[in-house]
One Martini backbone bead per residue (centre of mass of N, CA, C, O) as a GRO file, in nm:
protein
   84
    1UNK     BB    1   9.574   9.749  10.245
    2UNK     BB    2   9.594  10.095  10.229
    3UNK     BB    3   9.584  10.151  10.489
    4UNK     BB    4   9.811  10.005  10.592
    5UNK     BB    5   9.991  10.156  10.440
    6UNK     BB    6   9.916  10.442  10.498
    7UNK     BB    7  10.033  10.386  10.803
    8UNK     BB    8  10.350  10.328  10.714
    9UNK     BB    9  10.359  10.623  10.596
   10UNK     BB   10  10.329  10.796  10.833
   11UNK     BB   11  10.503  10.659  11.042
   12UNK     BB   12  10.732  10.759  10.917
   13UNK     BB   13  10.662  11.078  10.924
   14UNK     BB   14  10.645  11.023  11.251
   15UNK     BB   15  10.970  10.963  11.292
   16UNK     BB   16  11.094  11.245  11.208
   17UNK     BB   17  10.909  11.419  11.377
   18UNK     BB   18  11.047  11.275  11.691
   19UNK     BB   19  11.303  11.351  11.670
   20UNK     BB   20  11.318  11.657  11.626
   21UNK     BB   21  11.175  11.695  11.908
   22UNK     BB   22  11.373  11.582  12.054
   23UNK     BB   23  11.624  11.755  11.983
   24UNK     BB   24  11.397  11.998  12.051
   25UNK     BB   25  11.417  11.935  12.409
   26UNK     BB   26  11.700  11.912  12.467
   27UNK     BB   27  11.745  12.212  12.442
   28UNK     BB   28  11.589  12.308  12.656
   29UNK     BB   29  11.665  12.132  12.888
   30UNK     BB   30  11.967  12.306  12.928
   31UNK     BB   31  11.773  12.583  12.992
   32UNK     BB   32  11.577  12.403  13.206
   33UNK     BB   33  11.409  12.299  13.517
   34UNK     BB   34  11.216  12.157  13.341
   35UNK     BB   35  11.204  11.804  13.221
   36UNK     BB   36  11.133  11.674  12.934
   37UNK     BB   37  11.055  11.437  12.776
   38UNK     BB   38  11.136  11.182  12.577
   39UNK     BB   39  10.979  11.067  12.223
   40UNK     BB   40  11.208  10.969  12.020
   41UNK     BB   41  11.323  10.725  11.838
   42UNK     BB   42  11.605  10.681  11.819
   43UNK     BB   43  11.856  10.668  11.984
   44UNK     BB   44  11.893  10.895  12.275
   45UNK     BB   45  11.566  11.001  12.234
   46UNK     BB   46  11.437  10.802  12.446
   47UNK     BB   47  11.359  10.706  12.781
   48UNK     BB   48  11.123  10.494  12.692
   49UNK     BB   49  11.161  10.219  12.445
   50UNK     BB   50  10.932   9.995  12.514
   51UNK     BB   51  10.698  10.252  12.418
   52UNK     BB   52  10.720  10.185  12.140
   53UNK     BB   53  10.624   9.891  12.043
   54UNK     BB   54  10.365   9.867  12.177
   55UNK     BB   55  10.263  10.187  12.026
   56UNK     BB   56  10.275   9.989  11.742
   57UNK     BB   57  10.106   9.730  11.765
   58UNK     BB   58   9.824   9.816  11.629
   59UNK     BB   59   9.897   9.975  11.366
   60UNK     BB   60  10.050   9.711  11.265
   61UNK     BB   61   9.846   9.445  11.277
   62UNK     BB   62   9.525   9.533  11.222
   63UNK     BB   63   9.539   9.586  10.911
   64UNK     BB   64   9.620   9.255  10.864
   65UNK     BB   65   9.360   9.121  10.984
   66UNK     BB   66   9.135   9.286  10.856
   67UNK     BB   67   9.249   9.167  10.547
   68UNK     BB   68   9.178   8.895  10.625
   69UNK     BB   69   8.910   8.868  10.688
   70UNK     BB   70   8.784   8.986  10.439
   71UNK     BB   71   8.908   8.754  10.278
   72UNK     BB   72   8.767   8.524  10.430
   73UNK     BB   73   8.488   8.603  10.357
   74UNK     BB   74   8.447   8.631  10.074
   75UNK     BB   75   8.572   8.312  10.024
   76UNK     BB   76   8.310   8.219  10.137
   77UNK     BB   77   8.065   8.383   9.970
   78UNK     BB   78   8.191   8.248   9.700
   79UNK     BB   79   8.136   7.939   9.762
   80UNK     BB   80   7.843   7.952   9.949
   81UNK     BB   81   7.523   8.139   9.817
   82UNK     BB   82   7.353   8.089  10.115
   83UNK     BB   83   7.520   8.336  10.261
   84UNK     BB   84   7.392   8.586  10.087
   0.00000   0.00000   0.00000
């Protein structure tokens, strides 16, 4: 569960962080001939939308598949002392 907690505190300042950098490439793409592709969360910040969601996929459902598996492992075996 903290684990859980700890990616969505990260997951947060890792969107602030992604605004900003999508900000200077806008400015950068402005005055170079080679553009940089945008890849900030906001709207208008980056080119491919659907490629945010599928890649928070991950971080986002297993810690908390995982604390339900360790959650029914234990409740399994505070019930039944003979796997233990």
């Amino acid at each position: 569960m903290f684990v859980g907690l700890g990616i969505i505190a990260a997951q947060h300042e890792a969107k602030k962080l992604a605004n900003a950098r999508a900000k200077l490439t806008k400015i950068i793409n402005t005055f170079s001939p080679v553009q940089i592709p945008l890849i900030g969360i906001a709207k208008g910040h980056r080119d491919s939308p659907w490629t945010l969601y599928l890649g928070e996929l991950p971080h986002m459902v297993l810690p908390w598949v995982l604390t339900l598996l360790w959650m029914g492992l234990l409740l399994a075996l505070s019930f039944d002392p003979s796997l233990s």
